[in-house]
C-alpha positions, 0 to 999 in steps of 0.5 A: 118853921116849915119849908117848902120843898124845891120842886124838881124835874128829872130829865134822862133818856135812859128809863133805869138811870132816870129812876135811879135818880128819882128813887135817890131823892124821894126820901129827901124832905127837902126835895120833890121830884114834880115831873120826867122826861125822856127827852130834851123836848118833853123836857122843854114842854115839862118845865114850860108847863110845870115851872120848877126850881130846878131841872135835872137834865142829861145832855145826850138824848134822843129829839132835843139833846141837854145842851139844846134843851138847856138853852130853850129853857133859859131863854123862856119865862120861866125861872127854872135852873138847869142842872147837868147830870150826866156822865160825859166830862169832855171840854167840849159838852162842858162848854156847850152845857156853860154857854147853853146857860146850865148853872150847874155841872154834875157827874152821875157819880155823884152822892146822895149829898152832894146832888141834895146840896147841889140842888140847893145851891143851883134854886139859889142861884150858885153856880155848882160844879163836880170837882173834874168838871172845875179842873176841866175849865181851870186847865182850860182857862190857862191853856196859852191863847192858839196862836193862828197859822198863816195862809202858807202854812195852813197850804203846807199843812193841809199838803201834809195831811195828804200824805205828801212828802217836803219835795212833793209839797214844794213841787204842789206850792211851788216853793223850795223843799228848805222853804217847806221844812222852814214852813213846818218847823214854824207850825210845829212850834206854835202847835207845840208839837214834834212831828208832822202827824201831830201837828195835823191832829192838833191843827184838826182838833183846833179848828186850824185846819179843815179837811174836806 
């Protein structure tokens, strides 16, 4: 029994590492490479007009990025999947990628076999992921849930962050330098940190903290 192939698109703004791609699959029967694109808007348009399995998409391009492009593609009428293929493996590009609907999360380290067999499983409908990208979100699952910082405390830190002292931050909220150290002391504690300087980075990277 024949099978037919699974219609693919390859999307990378980079013209070598799309053709790397493009070459890595041609000699797989089971594949077939039916469109390129450079961009996340010419990848939107390629799959609105094509309508294939499975899109391979990158996630920082020029117009349009993956993220972005992922999101039109899934919420339009066509059944493509879209599979990341990129090399950025931050928290945050992975969970951008997720939310934008991406059923799958690749690394462009990955072999011939691994992106054949993922392709197949992404045109099923399971979700795929490369093996540091699932660490990622496992890790960031059972990281404890951020324990908000009160109103004083985000002043004190945000004093901090000035570059002022305990005695000027008491002198700028008027509070007593005993009651500032008590203020960092709770911070560092639920930042799960030792010093002022991290406790600014941490509340930064969190979105605790807000510098104008």
């Amino acid at each position: 029994m024949t099978h037919v192939p699974l219609r693919v698109v390859v999307v990378d703004d980079h013209t070598v590492m799309r053709a790397g791609v493009v070459a890595l699959l041609a000699s797989e029967p089971t594949v077939e490479i039916v469109g390129e694109a450079g961009d996340g808007r010419a990848a939107v348009e390629l799959v609105g007009r094509l309508a294939p399995d499975v899109a391979l998409i990158d996630l920082r391009m020029p117009v349009l990025d993956g993220a972005s492009a992922t999101a039109e593609i899934t919420a339009g009428p066509s059944k493509t999947r879209v599979l990341i293929l990129t090399t950025y493996d931050t928290d945050e590009e992975i969970e951008r990628a997720v939310e934008a609907g991406a059923i799958g999360y690749l690394l462009k380290d990955t072999t011939r076999e691994q992106l054949v067999d993922a392709i197949h499983c992404a045109a099923r409908g399971e979700t795929v992921l490369a093996p540091r990208v699932a660490e990622r979100l496992v890790a960031r699952m059972r990281r404890p849930a951020v324990v908000p910082l009160t109103a004083r405390e985000v002043e004190v830190l945000n004093a901090v962050a000035d570059g002022l002292s305990n005695v000027e931050i008491g002198r700028r909220l008027v509070i007593a330098e005993a009651t500032v150290k008590t203020h960092l002391l709770r911070v560092f504690a639920k930042l799960d940190v030792s010093d002022r300087t991290h406790a600014v980075v941490i509340a930064l990277e969190r979105g605790l903290l807000v510098r104008r």
